[in-house]
BALOVO-842232 format. One record per residue: x, y, z of N, C-alpha, C, O in turn; residue in one letter; residue number from 1. Coordinates in pm, 1 decimal, decimal comma. Layout:
% residues N
(r (X; Y; Z); (X; Y; Z); (X; Y; Z); (X; Y; Z); "A"; NUM)
...
% end
This chain:
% residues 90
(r (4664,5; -226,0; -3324,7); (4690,7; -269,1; -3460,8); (4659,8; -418,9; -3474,8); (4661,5; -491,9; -3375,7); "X"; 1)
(r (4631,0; -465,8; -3600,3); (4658,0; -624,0; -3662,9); (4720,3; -650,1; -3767,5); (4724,2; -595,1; -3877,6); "X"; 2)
(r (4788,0; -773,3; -3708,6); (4859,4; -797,8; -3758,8); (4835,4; -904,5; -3835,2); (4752,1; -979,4; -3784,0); "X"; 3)
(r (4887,5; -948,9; -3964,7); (4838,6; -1050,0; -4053,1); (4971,7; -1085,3; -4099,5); (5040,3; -990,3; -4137,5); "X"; 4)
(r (5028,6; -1213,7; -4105,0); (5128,7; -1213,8; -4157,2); (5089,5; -1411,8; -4247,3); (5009,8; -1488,6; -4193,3); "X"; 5)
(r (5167,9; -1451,0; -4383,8); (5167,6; -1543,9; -4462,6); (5247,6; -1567,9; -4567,9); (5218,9; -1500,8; -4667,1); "X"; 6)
(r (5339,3; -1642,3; -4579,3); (5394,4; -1698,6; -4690,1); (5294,7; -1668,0; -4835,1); (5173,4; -1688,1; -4840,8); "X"; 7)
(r (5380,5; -1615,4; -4945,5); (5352,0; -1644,9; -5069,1); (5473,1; -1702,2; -5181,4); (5580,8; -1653,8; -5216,1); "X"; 8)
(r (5420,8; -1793,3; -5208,9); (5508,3; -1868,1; -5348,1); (5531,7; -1826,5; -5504,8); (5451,6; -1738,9; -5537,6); "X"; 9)
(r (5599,7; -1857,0; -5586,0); (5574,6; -1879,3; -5726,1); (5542,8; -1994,7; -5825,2); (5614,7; -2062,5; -5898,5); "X"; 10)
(r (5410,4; -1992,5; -5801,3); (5316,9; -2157,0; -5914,1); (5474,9; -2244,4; -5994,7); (5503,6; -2364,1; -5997,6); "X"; 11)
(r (5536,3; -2144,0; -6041,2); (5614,1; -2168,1; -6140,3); (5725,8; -2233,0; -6091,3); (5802,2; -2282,4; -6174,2); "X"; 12)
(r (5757,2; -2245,4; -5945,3); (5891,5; -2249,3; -5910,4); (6009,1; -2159,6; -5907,0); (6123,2; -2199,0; -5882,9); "X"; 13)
(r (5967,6; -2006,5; -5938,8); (6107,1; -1966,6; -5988,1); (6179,8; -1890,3; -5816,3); (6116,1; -1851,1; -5718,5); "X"; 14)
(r (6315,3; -1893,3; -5836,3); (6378,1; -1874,2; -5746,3); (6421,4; -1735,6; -5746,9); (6466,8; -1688,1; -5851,1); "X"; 15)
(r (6412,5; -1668,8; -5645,8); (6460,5; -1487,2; -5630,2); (6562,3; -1486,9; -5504,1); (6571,7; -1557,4; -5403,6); "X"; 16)
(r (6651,8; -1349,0; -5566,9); (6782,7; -1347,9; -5504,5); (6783,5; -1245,9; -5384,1); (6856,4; -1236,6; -5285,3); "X"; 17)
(r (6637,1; -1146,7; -5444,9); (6605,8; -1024,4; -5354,8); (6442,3; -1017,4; -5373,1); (6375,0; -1060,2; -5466,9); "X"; 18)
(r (6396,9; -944,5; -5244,2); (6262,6; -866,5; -5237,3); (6263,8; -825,5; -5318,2); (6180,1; -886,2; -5385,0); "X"; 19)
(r (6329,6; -707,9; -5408,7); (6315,0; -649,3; -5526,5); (6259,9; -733,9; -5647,0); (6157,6; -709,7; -5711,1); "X"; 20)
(r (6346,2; -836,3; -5664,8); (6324,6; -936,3; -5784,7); (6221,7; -990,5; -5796,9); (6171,2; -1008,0; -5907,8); "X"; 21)
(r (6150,4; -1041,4; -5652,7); (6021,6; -1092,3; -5591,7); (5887,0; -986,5; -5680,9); (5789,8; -993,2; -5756,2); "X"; 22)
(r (5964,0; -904,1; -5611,0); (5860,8; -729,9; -5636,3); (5841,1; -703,3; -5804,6); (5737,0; -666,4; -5859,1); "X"; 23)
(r (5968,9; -732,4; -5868,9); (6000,1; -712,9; -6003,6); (5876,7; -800,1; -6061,4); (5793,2; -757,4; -6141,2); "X"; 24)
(r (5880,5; -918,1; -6011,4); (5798,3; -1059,5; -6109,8); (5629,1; -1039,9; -6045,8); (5532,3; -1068,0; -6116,4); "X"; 25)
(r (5614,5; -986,1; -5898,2); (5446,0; -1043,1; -5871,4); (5391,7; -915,5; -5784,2); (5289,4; -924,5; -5716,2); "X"; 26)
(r (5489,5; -766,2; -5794,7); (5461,1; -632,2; -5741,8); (5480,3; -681,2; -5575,6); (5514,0; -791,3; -5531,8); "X"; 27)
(r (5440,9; -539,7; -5494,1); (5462,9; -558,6; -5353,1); (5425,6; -614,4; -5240,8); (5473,2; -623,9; -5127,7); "X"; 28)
(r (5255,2; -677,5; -5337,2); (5198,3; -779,8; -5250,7); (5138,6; -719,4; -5125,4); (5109,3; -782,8; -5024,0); "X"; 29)
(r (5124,5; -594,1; -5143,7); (4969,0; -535,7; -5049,8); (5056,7; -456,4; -4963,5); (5002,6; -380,0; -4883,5); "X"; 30)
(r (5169,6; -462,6; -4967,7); (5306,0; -384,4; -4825,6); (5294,5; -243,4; -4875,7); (5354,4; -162,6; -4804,7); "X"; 31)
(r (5223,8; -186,3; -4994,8); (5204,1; -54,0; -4967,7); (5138,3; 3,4; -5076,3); (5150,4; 67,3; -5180,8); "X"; 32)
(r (5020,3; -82,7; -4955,1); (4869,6; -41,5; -5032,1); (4815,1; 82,0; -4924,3); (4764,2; 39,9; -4820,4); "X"; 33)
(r (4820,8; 201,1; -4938,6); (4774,8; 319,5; -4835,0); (4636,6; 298,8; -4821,5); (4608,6; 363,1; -4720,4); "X"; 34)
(r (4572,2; 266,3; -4848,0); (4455,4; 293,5; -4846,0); (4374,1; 181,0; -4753,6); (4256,8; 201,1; -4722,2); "X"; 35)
(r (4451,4; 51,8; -4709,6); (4415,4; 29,6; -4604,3); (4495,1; -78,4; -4528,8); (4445,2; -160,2; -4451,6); "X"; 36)
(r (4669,1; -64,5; -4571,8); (4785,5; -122,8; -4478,2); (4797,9; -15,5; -4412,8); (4739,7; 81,7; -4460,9); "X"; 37)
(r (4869,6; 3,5; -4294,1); (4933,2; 97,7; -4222,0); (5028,5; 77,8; -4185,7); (5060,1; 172,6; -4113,8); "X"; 38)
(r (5137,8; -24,8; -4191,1); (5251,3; -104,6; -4209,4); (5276,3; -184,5; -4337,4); (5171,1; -206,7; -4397,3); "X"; 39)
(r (5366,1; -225,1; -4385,9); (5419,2; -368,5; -4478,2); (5521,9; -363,4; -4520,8); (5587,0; -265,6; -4557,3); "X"; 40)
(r (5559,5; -529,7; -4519,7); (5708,3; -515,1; -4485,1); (5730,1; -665,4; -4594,7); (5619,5; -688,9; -4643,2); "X"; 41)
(r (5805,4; -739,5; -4630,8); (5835,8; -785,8; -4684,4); (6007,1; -868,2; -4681,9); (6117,0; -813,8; -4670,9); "X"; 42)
(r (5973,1; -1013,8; -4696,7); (6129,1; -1065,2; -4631,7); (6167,0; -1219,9; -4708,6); (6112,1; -1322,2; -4667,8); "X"; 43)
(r (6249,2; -1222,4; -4803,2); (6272,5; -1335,6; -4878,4); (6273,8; -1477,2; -4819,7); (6370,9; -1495,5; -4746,2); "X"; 44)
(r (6179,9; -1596,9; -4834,6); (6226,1; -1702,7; -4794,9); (6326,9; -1796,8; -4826,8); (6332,9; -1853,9; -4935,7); "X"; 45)
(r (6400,8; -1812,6; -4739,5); (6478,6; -1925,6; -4736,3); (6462,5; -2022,5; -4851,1); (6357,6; -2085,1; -4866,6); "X"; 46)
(r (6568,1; -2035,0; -4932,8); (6585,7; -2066,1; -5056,4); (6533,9; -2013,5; -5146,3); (6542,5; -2081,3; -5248,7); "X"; 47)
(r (6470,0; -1899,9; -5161,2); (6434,9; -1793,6; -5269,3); (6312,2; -1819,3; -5377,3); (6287,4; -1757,8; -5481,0); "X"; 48)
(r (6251,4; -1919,9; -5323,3); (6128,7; -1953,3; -5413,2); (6002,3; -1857,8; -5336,3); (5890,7; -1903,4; -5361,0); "X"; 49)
(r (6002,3; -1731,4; -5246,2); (5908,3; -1732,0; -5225,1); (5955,1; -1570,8; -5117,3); (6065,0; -1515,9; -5108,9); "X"; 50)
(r (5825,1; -1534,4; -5050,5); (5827,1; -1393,8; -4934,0); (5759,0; -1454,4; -4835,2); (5701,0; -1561,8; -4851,6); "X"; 51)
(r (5761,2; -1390,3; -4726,6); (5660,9; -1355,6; -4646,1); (5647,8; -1248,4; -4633,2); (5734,7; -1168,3; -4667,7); "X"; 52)
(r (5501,3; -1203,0; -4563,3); (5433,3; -1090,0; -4595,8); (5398,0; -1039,3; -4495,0); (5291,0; -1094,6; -4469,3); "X"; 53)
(r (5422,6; -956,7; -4407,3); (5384,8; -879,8; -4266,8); (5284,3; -754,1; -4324,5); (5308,0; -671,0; -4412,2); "X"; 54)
(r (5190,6; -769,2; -4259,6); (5095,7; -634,4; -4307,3); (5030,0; -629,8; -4175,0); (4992,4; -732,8; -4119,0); "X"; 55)
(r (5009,7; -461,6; -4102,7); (4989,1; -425,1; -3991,3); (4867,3; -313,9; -4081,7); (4895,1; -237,6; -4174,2); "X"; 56)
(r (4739,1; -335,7; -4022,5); (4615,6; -294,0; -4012,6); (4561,9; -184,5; -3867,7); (4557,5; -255,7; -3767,4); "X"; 57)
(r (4543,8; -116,9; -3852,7); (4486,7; -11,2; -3797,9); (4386,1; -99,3; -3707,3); (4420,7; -108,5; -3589,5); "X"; 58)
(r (4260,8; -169,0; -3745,8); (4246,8; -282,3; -3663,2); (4198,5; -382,7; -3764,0); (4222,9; -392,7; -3884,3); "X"; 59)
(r (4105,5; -471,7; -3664,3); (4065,0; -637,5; -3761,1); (3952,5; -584,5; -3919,7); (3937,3; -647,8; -4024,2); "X"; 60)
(r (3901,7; -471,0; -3885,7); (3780,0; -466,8; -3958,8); (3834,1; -362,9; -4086,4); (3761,6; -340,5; -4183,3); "X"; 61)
(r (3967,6; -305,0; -4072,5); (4054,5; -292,8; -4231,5); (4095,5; -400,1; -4272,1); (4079,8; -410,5; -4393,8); "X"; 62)
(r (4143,9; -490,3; -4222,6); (4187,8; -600,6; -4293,2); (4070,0; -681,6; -4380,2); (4086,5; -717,5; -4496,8); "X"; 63)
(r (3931,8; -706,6; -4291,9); (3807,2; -754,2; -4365,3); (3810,4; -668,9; -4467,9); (3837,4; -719,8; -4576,7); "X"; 64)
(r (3790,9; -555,2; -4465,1); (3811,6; -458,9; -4569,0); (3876,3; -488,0; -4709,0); (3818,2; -529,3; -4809,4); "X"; 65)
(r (4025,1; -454,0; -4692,0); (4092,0; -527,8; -4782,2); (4095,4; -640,0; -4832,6); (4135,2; -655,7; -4948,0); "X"; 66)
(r (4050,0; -750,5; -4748,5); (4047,1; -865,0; -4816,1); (3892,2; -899,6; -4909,9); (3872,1; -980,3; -5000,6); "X"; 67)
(r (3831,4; -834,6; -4865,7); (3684,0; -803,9; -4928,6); (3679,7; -740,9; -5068,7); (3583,3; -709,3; -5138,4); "X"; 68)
(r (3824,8; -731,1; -5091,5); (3823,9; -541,5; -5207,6); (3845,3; -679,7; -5315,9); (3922,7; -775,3; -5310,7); "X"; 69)
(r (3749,7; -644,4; -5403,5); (3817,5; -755,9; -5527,2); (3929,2; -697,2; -5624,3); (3997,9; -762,5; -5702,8); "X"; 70)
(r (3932,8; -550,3; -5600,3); (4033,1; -503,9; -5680,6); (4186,2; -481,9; -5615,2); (4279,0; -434,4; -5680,7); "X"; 71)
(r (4196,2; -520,3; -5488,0); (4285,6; -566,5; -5405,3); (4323,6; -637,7; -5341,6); (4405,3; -599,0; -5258,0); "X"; 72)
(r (4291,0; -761,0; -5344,9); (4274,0; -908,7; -5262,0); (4410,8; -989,7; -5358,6); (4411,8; -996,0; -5481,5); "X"; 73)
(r (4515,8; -1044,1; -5269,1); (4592,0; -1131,1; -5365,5); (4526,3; -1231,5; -5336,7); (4591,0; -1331,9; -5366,5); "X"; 74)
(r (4414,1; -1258,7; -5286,6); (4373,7; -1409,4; -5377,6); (4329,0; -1439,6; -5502,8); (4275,5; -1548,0; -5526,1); "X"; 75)
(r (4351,2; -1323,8; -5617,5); (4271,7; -1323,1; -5716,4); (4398,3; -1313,2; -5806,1); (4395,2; -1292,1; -5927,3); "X"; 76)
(r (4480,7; -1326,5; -5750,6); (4674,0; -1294,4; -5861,9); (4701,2; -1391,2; -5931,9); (4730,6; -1489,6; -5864,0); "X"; 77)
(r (4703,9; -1404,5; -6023,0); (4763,8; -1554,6; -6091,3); (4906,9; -1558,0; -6059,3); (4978,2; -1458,5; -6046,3); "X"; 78)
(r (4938,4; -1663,4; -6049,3); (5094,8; -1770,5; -6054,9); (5151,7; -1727,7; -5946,1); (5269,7; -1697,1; -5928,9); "X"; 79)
(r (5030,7; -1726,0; -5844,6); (5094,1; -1727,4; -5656,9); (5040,4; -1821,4; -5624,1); (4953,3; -1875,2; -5692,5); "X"; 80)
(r (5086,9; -1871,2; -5490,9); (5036,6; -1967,4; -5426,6); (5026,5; -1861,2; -5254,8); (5130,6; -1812,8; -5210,4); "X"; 81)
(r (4880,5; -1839,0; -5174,1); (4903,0; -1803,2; -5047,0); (4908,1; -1890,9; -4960,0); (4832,7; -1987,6; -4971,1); "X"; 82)
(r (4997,8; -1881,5; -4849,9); (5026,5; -1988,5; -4741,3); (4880,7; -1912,9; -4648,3); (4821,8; -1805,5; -4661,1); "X"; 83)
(r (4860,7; -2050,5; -4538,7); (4782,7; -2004,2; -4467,7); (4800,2; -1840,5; -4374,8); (4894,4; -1764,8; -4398,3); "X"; 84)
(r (4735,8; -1822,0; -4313,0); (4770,5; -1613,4; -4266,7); (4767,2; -1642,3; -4115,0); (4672,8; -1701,2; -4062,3); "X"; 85)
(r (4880,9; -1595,3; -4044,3); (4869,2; -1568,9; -3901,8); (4801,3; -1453,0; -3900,9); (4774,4; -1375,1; -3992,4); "X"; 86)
(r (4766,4; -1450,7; -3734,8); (4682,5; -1317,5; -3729,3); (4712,7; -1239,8; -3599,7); (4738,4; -1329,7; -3519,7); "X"; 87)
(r (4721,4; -1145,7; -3547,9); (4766,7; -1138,1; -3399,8); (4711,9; -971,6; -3393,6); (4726,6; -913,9; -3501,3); "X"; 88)
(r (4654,9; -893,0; -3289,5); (4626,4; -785,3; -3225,8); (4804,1; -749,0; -3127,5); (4890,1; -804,5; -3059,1); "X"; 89)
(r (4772,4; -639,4; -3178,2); (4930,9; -583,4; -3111,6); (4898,5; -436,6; -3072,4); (4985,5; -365,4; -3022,3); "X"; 90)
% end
C-alpha cells in the first residue's frame, strides 16, 4: 500500500468541533472516494481550524491517478488551504 497523508485548512479561518462539522462545511476530502482510496481516515487538528488526511492507495501509481483526476483532485476546492503531503509505502 501508499500511503499519503497532509494537513488541510479553512482560507476562512473557521474553527470545527468535529470531523463531521469539518465534513459538513468542505465534504470528506477524498477518505471515501472508492474508486481509487482503499483506506481514509480523517482526524481534527488541534485547535479546530483544520484535518488531517490519511489516504492509503493500493500502490504509488493510484494515487498519480487520483491526483491527475481533475474531477477529483482537492487541489482544485475553493476555501482550502493543502499542507505539504507525506508519503510512505507500507
Amino acid at each position: 500500500m501508499y500511503q499519503v497523508t497532509f494537513n488541510i485548512t479553512a482560507d476562512d479561518g473557521s474553527v470545527y468541533d468535529t470531523t463531521d462539522a469539518w465534513i459538513e462545511a468542505h465534504g470528506p476530502c477524498g477518505t471515501i472516494n472508492e474508486d481509487f482510496v482503499s483506506e481514509g481516515a480523517m482526524t481534527l487538528i488541534e485547535g479546530g481550524n483544520g484535518v488531517t488526511v490519511v489516504l492509503k492507495y493500493e500502490d504509488e501509481s493510484k494515487y498519480q491517478e487520483h491526483i491527475a483526476n481533475p474531477e477529483t483532485g482537492l487541489a482544485s476546492q475553493a476555501g482550502i488551504t493543502l499542507g505539504d503531503a507525506t508519503t510512505v509505502t507500507i
